[in-house]
matplotlib code that plots the C-alpha trace (Angstrom):
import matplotlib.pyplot as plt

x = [-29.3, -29.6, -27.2, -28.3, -27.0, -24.0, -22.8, -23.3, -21.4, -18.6, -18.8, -18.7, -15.8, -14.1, -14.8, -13.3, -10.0, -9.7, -10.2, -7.4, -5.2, -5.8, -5.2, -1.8, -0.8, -1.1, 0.7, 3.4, 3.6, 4.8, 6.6, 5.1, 4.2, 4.8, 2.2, 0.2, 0.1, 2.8, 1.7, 3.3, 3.8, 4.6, 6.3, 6.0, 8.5, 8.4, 11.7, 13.0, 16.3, 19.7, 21.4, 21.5, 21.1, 18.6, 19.8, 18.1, 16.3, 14.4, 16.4, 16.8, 13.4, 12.8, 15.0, 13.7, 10.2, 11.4, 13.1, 9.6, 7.9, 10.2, 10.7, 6.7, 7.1, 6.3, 7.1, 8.4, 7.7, 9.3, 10.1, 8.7, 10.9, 9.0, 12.5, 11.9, 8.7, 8.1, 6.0, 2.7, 1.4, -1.2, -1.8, -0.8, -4.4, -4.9, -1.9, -2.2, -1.3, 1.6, 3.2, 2.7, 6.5, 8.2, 8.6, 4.6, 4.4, 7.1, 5.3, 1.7, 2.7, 4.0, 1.6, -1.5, 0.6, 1.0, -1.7, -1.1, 0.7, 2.6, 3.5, 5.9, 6.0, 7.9, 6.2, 5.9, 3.8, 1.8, 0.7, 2.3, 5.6, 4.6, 6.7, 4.3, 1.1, 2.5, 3.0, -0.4, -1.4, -0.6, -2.8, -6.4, -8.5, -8.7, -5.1, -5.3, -8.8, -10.2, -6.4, -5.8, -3.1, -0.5, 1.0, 4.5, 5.5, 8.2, 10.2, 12.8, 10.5, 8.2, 5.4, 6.6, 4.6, 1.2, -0.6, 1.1, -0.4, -3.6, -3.5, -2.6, -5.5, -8.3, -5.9, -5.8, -9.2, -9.9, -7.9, -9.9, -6.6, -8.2, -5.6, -6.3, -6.6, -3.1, -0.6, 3.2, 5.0, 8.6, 9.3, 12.9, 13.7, 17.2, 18.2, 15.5, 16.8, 20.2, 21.6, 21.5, 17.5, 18.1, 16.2, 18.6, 16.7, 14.5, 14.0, 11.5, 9.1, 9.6, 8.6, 5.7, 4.5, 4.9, 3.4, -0.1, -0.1, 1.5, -0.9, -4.1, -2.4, -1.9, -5.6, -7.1, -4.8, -5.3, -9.2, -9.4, -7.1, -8.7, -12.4, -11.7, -11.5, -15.4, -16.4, -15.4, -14.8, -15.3, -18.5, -20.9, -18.3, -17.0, -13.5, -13.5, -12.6, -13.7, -14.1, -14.3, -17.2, -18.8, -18.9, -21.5, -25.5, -27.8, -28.7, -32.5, -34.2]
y = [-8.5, -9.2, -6.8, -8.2, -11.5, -10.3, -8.4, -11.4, -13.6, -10.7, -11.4, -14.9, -15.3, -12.7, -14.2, -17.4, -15.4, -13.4, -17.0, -18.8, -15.6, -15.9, -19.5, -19.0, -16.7, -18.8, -21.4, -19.3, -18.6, -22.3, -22.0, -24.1, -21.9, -18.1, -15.9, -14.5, -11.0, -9.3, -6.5, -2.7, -1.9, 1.6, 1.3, 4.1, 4.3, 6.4, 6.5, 10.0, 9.8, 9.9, 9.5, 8.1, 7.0, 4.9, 2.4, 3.7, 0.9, 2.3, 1.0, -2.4, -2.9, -1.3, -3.6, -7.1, -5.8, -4.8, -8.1, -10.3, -8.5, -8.9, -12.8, -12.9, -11.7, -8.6, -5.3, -2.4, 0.9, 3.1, 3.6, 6.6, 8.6, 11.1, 13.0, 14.3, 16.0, 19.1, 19.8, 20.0, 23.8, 22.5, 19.0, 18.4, 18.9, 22.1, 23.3, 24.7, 22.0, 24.2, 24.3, 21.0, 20.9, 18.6, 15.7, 16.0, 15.6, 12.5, 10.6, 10.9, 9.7, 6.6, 6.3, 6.1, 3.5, 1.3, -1.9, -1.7, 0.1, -1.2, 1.3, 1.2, 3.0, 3.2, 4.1, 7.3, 7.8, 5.1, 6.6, 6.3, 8.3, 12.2, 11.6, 8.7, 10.5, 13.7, 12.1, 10.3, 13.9, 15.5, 13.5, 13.3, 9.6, 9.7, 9.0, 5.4, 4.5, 1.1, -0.2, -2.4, -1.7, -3.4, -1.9, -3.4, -1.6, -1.8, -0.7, -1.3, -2.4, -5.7, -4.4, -4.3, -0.8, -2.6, 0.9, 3.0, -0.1, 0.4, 3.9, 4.1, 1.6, 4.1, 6.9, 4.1, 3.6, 7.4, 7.3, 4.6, 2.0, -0.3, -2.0, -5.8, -7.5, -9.2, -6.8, -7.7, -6.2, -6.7, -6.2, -5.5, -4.4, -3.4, -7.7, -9.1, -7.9, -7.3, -4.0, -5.6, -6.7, -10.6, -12.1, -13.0, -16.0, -18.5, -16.9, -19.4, -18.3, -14.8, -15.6, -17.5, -14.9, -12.4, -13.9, -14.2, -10.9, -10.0, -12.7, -11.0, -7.8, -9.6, -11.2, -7.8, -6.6, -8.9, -8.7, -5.0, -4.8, -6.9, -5.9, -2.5, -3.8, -4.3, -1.9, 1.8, 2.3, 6.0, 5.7, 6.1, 6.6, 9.8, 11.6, 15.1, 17.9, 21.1, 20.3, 17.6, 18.8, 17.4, 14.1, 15.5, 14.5, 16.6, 20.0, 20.6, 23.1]
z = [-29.9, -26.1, -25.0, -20.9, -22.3, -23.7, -20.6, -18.3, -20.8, -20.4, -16.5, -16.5, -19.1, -16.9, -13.6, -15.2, -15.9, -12.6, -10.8, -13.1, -12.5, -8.6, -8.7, -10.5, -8.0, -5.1, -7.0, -8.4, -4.4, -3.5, -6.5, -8.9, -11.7, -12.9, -11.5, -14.5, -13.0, -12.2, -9.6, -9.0, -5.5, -4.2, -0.9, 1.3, 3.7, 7.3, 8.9, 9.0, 11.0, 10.2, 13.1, 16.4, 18.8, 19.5, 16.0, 13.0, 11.6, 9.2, 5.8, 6.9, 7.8, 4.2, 2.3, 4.5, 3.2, -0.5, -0.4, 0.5, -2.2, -4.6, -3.8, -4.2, -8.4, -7.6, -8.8, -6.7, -8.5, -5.9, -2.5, -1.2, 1.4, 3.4, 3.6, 0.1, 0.9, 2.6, 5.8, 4.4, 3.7, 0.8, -0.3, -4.3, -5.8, -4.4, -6.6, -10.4, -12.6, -14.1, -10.2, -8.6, -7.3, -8.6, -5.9, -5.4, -9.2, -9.4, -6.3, -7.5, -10.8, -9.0, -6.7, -9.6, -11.2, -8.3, -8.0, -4.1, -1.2, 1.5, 4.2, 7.1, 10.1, 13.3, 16.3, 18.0, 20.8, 20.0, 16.6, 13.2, 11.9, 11.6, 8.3, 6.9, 7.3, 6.1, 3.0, 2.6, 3.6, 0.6, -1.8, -2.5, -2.3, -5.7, -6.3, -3.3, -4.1, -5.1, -4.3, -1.4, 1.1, 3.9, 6.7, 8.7, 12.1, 13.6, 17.4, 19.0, 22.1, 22.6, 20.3, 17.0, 16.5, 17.0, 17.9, 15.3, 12.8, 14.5, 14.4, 10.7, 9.4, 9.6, 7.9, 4.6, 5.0, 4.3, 1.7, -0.3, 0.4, 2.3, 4.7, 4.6, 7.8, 8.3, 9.3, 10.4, 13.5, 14.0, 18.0, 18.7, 15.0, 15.8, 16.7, 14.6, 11.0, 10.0, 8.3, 4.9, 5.3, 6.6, 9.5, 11.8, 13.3, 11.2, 8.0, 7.3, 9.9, 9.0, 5.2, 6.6, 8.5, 6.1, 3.3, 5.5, 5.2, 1.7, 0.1, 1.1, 0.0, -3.8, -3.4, -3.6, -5.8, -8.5, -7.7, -8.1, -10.7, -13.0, -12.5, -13.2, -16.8, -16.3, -14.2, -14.1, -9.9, -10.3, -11.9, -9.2, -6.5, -8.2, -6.9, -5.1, -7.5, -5.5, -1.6, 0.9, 1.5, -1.4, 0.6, 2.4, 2.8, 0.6, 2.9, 3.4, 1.0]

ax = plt.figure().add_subplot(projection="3d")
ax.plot(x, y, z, "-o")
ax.set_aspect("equal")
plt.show()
C-alpha cells in the first residue's frame, strides 16, 4: 500500500472541502447561501469603567461589535469582561490544577473553545486598556495559538484608538493569535454608535467597513480550523509546560 499516495489523496480531497467551505462563506456573506461552518468567537472586551464622565462607551461599542458578528452566522461563545478578573499576581498555568480560581478556569475553557478572538480596547496613553492585556496576561500561548485574531479600537477623539490597535498587535502575535491585517477604529465613539449598539450614520458603510475586516478574521478561521483535522499544530511547534525559557536557542556545551 502506498501510504505517500494515500496521504496526498487525504490533502487534495481535503483542500477540495476547505475551498468549497471558504467559498460558501463568502457567499453566505452576500447572503446567498448558509455558511457551512459556523465559527465560535470569544470576545474579549476592555472597558473597565463604570461611571463618568468622560461617556462610557465601552458596552455599546461591545454590542455594535457582538451584533456584526452575529449578523455574519457567527457564534459568540462569551464576552470576556476584564472586571471579573483580578490584577494579575500569577498567570492561570502556573496554578495547581485543583486551585485555578474559578473565573481563570471558566475563561480559559472558553477561550480553547473559541475558533477566533476579537478584542476591543479603548485607548490609554496611546496603548491598549491595562484591563485587556491583563487578561491576555494571565494565559499561556498555548491556550491562543494557531487561532487568528481582530482587534476594534475605539476614543472618544479623532483616532479611533489607532495606537492602542497598534500597540496591541504585537501582544496577539506573542500569544500565537495572529491579528489579521484589517483592523477597525471608531473615532468619536461616544456620537458614532448609539447606547443600544446602532450606527448612527450610514449603517451600510459601517457593515462594509467592518466586514473587510471581520472576513479576513473568518478566512483564517475557517483555514486553521479545518487543517487542524490534518495536521496536529502542536506537533513540531510544541506548547511551554515548565518556562518561557524553553523558547530559547540551544546553550553551547
Amino acid at each position: 500500500m502506498n501510504l505517500l499516495r494515500g496521504r496526498c489523496n487525504t490533502r487534495k480531497l481535503r483542500t477540495a472541502i476547505i475551498g468549497t467551505c471558504l467559498c460558501h462563506r463568502a457567499l453566505s456573506s452576500l447572503g446567498r447561501i448558509p455558511s457551512c461552518t459556523a465559527l465560535k468567537i470569544a470576545v474579549v472586551t476592555g472597558s473597565t469603567r463604570t461611571s463618568g464622565p468622560p461617556s462610557i462607551n465601552g458596552p455599546r461599542i461591545a454590542s455594535f461589535v457582538r451584533h456584526e458578528l452575529e449578523e455574519r452566522g457567527n457564534t459568540i461563545v462569551a464576552e470576556i469582561d476584564p472586571r471579573d478578573f483580578p490584577l494579575l499576581e500569577k498567570p492561570e498555568f502556573a496554578h495547581h490544577r485543583r486551585t485555578v480560581p474559578k473565573p481563570l478556569r471558566e475563561a480559559r475553557a472558553v477561550l480553547e473553545e473559541a475558533d477566533a478572538y476579537v478584542c476591543i480596547t479603548p485607548e490609554y496613553n496611546h496603548a491598549p486598556s491595562p484591563g485587556l492585556v491583563n487578561v491576555l496576561n494571565h494565559f499561556g500561548s498555548s491556550v491562543f495559538s494557531f487561532k487568528p485574531s481582530a482587534i476594534v479600537s475605539y476614543s472618544a477623539g479623532q483616532w479611533g484608538g489607532t495606537r492602542a490597535a497598534i500597540a496591541l498587535r504585537p501582544i496577539l502575535s506573542e500569544l500565537g493569535a495572529l491579528p489579521v491585517s484589517a483592523m477597525i477604529h471608531i473615532p468619536n465613539a461616544q456620537d458614532a454608535i448609539d447606547d443600544d449598539g446602532t450606527p448612527t450614520t450610514d449603517p451600510k458603510r459601517w457593515k462594509e467597513y467592518c466586514g473587510r475586516c471581520f472576513s479576513q478574521l473568518e478566512w483564517w478561521a475557517d483555514a486553521a480550523k479545518n487543517h487542524k483535522e490534518i495536521a496536529d499544530p502542536f506537533e513540531e511547534s510544541k506548547p511551554f509546560r515548565l518556562t518561557p525559557s524553553q523558547r530559547n536557542a540551544p546553550k553551547k556545551q
